[in-house]
matplotlib code that plots the C-alpha trace (Angstrom):
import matplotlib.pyplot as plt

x = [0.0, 2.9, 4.3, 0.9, 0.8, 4.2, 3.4, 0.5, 2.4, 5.0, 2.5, 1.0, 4.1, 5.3, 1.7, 1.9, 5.3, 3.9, 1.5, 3.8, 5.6, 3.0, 2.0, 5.7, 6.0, 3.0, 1.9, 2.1, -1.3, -1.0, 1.9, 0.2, -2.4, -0.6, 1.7, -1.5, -3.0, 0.0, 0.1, -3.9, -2.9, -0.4, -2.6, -5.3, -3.2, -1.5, -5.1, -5.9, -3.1, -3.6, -7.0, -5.5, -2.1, -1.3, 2.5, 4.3, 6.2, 4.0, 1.3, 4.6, 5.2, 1.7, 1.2, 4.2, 3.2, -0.6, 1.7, 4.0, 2.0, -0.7, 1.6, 3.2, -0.6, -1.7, 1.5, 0.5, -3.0, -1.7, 0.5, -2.0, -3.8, -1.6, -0.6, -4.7, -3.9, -6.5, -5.1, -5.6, -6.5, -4.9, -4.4, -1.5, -3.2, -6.2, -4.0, -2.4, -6.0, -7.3, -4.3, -4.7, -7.9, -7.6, -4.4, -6.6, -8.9, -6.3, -4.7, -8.3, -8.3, -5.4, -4.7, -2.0, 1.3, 0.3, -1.3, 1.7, 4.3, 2.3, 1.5, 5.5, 6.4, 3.6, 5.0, 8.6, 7.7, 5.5, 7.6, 10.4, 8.5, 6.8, 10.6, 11.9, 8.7, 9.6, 13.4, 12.8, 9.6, 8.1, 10.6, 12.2, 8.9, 7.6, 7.9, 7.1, 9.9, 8.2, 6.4, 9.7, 11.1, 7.8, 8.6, 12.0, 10.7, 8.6, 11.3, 13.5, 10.7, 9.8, 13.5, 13.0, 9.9, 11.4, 14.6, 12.0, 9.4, 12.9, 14.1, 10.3, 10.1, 13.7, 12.0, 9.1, 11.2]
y = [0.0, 2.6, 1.6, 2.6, 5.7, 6.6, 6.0, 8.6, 10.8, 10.9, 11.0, 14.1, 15.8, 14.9, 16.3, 19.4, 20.0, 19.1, 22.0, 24.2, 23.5, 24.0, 27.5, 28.7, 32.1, 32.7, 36.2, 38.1, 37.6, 33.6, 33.6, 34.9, 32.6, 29.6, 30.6, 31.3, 28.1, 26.1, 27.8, 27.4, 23.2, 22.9, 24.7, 22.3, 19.4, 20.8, 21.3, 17.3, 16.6, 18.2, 16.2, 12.3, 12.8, 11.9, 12.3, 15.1, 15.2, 15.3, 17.7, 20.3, 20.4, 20.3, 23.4, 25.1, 24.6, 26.1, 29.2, 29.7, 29.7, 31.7, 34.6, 34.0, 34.0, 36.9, 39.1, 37.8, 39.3, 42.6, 43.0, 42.0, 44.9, 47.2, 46.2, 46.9, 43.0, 40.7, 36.9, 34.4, 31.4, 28.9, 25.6, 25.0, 26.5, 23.9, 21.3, 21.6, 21.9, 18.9, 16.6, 17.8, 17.1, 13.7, 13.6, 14.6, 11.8, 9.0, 10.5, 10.6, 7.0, 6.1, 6.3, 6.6, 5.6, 4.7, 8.5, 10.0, 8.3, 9.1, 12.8, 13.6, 11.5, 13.9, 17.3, 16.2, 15.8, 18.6, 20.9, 19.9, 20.2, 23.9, 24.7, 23.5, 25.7, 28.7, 28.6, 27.7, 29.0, 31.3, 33.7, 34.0, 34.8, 37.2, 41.1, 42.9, 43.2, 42.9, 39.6, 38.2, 39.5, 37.8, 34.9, 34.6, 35.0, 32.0, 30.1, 30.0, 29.7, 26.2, 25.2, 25.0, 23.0, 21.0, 20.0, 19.8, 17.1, 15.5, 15.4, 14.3, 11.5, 10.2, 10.1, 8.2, 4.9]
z = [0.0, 0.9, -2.3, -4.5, -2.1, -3.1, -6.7, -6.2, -4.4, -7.1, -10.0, -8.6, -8.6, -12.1, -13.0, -10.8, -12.4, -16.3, -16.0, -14.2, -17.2, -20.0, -18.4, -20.3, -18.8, -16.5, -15.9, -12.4, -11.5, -12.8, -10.1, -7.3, -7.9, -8.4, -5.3, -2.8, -4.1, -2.7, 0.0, 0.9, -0.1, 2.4, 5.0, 4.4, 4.4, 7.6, 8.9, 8.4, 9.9, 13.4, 13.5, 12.6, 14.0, 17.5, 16.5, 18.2, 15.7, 13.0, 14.9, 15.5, 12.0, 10.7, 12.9, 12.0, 8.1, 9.4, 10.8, 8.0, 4.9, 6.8, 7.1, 3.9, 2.1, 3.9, 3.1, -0.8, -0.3, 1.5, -2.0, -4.7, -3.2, -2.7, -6.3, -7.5, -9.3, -9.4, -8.9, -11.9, -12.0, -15.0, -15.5, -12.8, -10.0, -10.9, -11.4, -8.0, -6.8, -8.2, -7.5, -3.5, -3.2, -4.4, -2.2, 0.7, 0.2, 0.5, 3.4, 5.4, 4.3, 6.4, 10.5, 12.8, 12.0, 8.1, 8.4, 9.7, 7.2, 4.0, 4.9, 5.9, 2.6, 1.0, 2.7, 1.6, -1.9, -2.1, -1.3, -3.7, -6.3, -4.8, -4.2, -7.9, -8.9, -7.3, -8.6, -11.6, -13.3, -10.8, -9.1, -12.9, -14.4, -11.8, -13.4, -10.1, -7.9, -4.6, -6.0, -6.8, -3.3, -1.4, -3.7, -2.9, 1.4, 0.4, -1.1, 1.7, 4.6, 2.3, 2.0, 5.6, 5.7, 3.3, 5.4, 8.4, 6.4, 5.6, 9.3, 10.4, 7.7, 9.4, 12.5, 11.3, 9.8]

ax = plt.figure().add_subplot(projection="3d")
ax.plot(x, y, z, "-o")
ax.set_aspect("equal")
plt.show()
């Protein structure tokens, strides 16, 4: 079963990254959107994950994810209007939408320590691929200044989560 999960877990991300991918050179607006919707993922995920988990571990992150990309989203609303720019949706921000919610469903399928493994395993690869995201694609696309700056905040608050999911996911084994 971990090993299907995995597969899942993996697939999303290849498909996440395919229509990060597709979107070429996204627009300002597209970035915001795509970059709140990641952010609003991993709150809902961290959200889940505070009700199944008994883990400290796993709750200490979860809550620390809840924390982080609250602040981070709410600093990306405070600029869109400040900036008078309406976010856009596209076919990344959906596509991250879409594979989360199905991710979602097979993580309220599981409990306790199957739970805790596949949602760290989730975080950790979820964030390599937001990461790779924001290096690659977004942060180079971005035409605003103070998007790419909030961006480039973001990138190194989730190189930390990143190394944290990492760390948790040691524990876990």
């Amino acid at each position: 079963m971990l090993v299907r999960l995995s597969a899942a877990i993996a697939a999303a991300m290849l498909l996440s990254s395919a229509a990060l991918a597709q979107d070429a050179k996204p627009t300002d607006p597209q970035i915001a959107h795509i970059a709140y919707t990641a952010g609003v993922i991993d709150i809902t995920a961290a959200k889940q994950a505070l009700e199944k988990s008994e883990n400290k571990a796993v709750k200490a992150f979860a809550a620390d994810m809840v924390r982080d990309h609250e602040a981070v989203n709410d600093k990306a609303l405070a600029l869109v209007k400040k900036l008078k720019v309406t976010p856009e949706d596209n076919d990344t921000s959906r596509t991250l939408s879409k594979n989360a919610a199905a991710k979602l469903k097979e993580l309220a399928a599981l409990k306790g320590a199957a739970f805790d493994k596949a949602y760290i395993d989730n975080e950790v690869a979820y964030h390599k691929a937001v990461d790779s995201a924001l290096e690659t694609l977004l942060i180079p696309s971005a035409s605003n200044a103070e998007l790419k700056s909030l961006l480039q905040t973001g990138l190194k608050i989730f190189q930390g989560h990143e190394q944290h999911a990492e760390h948790v996911a040691a524990e876990l084994k």
